[in-house]
N, C-alpha and C positions, 0 to 999 in steps of 0.2 A: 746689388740689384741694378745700382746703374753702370754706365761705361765708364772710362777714363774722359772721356771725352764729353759724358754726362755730369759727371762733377764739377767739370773745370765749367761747365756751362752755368750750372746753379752758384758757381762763386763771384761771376760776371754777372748772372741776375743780381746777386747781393750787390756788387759794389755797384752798379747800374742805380738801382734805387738807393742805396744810404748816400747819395751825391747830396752834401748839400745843395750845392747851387743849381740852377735851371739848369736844360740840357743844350746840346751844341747853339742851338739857333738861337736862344738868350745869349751865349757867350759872344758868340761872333756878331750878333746885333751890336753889341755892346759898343765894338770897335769897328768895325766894317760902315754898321747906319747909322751909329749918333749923331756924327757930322749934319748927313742929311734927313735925318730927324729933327734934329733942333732946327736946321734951314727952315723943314717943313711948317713947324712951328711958329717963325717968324711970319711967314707969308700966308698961314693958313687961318681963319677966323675959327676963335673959340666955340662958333655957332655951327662952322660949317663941321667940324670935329663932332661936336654933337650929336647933330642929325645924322651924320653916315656913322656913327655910335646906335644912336636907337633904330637905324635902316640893317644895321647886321644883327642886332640882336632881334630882330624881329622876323627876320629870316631864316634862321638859326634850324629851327625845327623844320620846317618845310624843304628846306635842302639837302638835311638828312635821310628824310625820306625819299627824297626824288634822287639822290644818288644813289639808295638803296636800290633803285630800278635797274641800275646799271650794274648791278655786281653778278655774276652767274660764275656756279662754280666751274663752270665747261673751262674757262678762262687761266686758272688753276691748273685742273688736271690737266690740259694743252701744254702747262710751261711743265706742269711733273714730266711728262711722257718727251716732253724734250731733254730733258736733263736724266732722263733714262729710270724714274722713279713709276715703277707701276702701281695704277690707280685707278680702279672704274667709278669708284666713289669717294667725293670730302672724306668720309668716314675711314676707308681705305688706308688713306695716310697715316693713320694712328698707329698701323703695323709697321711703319718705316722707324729708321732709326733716325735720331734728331740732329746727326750732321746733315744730313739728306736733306729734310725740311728745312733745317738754317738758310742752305744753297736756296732752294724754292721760295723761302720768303724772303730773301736779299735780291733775286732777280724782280717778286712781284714788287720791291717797293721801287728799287731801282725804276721798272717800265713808269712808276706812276710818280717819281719823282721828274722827271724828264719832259713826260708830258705837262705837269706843272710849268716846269722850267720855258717851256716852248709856248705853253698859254701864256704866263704871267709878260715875257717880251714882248709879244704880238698886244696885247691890252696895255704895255707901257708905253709901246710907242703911240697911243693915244690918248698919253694921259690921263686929264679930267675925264675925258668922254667918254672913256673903258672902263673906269674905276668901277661904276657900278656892275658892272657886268662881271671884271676880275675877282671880284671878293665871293661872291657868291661860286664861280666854279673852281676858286680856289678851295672854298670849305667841301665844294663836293668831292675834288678828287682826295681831300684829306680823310675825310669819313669814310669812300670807297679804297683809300689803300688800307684804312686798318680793319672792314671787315675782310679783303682779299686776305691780308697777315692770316687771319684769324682761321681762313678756311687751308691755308700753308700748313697747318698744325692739327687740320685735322676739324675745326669746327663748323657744324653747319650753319648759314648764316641765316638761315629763316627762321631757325629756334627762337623757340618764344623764350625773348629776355636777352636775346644776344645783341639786341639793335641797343638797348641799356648800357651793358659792358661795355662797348663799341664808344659809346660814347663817353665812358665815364673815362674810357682809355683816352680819346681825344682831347679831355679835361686836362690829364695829369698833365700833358704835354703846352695844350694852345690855353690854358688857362692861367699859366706861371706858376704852379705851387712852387715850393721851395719842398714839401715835407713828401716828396716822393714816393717813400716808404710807406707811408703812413696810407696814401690814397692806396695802392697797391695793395695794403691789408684791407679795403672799405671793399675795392672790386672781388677780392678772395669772400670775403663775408656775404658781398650782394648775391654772387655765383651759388654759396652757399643756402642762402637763403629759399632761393628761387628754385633747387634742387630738391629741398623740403617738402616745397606744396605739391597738389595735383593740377592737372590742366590747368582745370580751369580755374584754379588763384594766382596761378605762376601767370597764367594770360592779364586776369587783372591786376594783380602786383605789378608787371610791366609795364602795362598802360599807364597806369596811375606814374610812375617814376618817370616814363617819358614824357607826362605832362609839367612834371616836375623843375628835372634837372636843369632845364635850357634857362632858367632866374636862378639857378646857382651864381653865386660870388664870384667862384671862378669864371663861367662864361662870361661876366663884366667885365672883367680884367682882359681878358682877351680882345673882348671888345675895343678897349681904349689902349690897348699893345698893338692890335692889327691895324686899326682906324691910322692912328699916326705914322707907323713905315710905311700902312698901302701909299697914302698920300704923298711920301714923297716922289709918289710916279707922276706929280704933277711938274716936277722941276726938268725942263726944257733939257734932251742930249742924256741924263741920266736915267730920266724914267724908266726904257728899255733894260736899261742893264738891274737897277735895283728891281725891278720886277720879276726879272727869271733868275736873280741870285734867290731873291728872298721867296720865292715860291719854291722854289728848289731845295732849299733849305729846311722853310715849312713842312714839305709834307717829307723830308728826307728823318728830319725828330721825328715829326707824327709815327711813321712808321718806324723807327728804331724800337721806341716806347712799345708801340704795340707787339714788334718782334719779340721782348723780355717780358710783356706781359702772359703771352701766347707760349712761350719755351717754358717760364716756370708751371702752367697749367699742363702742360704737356706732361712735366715731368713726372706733377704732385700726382697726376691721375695714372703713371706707369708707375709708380711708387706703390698705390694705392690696390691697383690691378695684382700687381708682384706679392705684395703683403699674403703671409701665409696665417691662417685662420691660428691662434691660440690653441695647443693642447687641451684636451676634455682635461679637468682632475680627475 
C-alpha cells in the first residue's frame, strides 16, 4: 500500500524519534553556545534569569494564539502551486503523494527559519534592549512554522484540537525531552482521543488541555534553556551573530520535529484509508 519511497520515510520517522538524545539545536548548543553561555552566566544575575523566566512563561500562551492570526492557508497552497503541486484546498493535499509534500513542507520551514534568522540579528544587535521583544517573536514564528508543517500534509489548522497538537509538537522539540518516542506516542493517543468525541467535547476537551499544557514541566525547561542562550545577546560584537544562529536553528528543530510528526500522520491515515474491510465469514 505504500511506495518505496513511503517506507523508506516511516524508517526515518522511526529512527528520528528513538534518538536518544535531543535534536540538532541541543547538539550544536552544546558546542557552538556553551562558551557563551557560561560567559552569560558570569555576567548575568540569578534574579535577572528569573524574572525573564517567569516573563516567557507567562507569555507563552498568548503568543500562541496571536501567531495563530498569522497563519492562513492561502500561504501554503501559493508555495504548492509554485512547486507545481495542485491544490485548491489544505485538504486537497492529502491526494498528493508524500515526496511532493516533503518538498512543500522543507520550503515552508526553510521561508520561516530565515525569517527567524533575520529577526533574531536585527534584535541582537540591541541586545538587552531587544531581548524582550526577540523571545516573544521568536516563540511566534516557532508555533506558526509547525502549524504551516502541519497544513503541508494536508491538515487544517482551525480544527478544533489542532492548536493542542501544535503545541504538544513544539514541546517535544523546545522543551528538551530526551524520551522522543515516547511524546510522539502521547500526540498519536491525544489525536485519538479527540477523534472519538463529538463537537462539542472534542471543542471542550481542547480548551481544557490548552489551559493546561503551558505549566507543563516541559514548558519550564524550556524556559530556563531559552532564558540563558537568549541572554547571551547581551555580550557586546556577539550578540548579533548568536541571535540569528540560534533563531535559525530554533525554529529549523521546531520545524524538522513537526515535519516527522506530520509524515507519520500522513501516512498512518493513507494506511488506514487503503486498508481493505475483512471478508464476511
Amino acid at each position: 500500500m505504500l511506495t518505496e519511497y513511503e517506507k523508506k520515510a516511516l524508517a526515518e520517522i522511526d529512527d528520528f524519534f528513538k534518538q536518544p538524545e535531543d535534536g540538532a539545536l541541543g547538539r550544536l548548543s552544546r558546542f557552538f553556545f556553551k562558551p557563551v553561555e557560561l560567559l552569560a552566566e558570569r555576567v548575568v544575575p540569578d534574579a535577572v534569569l528569573e524574572g525573564a523566566g517567569d516573563a516567557i512563561e507567562g507569555m507563552l500562551k498568548s503568543v500562541a494564539t496571536l501567531s495563530d492570526k498569522t497563519v492562513t492557508t492561502s500561504q501554503v497552497l501559493q508555495e504548492a502551486r509554485r512547486l507545481g503541486i495542485g491544490a485548491s484546498t489544505v485538504g486537497d493535499l492529502k491526494g498528493h503523494d508524500l515526496e511532493h509534500l516533503d518538498n512543500l513542507s522543507k520550503a515552508v520551514a526553510s521561508q520561516n527559519a530565515l525569517i527567524a534568522m533575520i529577526e533574531g540579528g536585527g534584535c541582537g544587535l540591541g541586545g538587552l534592549a531587544l531581548l524582550a521583544a526577540d523571545i516573544p517573536l521568536l516563540f511566534g514564528v516557532a508555533f506558526r512554522v509547525v502549524r504551516l508543517v502541519g497544513c503541508a500534509y494536508g491538515i487544517e489548522p482551525a480544527a478544533t484540537g489542532e492548536k493542542v497538537i501544535a503545541f504538544k509538537i513544539f514541546e517535544i522539540t523546545a522543551g528538551g525531552t530526551r524520551d522522543r518516542y515516547g511524546a510522539l506516542l502521547e500526540i498519536e493517543a491525544l489525536k485519538d482521543e479527540l477523534d472519538g468525541l463529538d463537537s462539542q467535547e472534542r471543542a471542550e476537551k481542547a480548551a481544557v488541555l490548552a489551559g493546561l499544557i503551558v505549566s507543563r514541566e516541559g514548558v519550564k525547561r524550556l524556559v530556563a534553556f531559552l532564558a540563558r542562550r537568549k541572554l547571551a545577546q547581551m555580550i557586546p560584537l556577539a550578540g548579533a551573530a548568536v541571535g540569528a544562529g540560534f533563531n535559525y536553528m530554533f525554529v529549523s528543530d521546531v520545524a524538522e520535529t513537526a515535519r516527522q510528526v506530520y509524515r507519520k500522520r500522513f501516512l498512518d491515515e493513507k494506511v488506514r484509508g487503503q486498508a481493505e474491510p475483512l471478508p464476511k465469514a
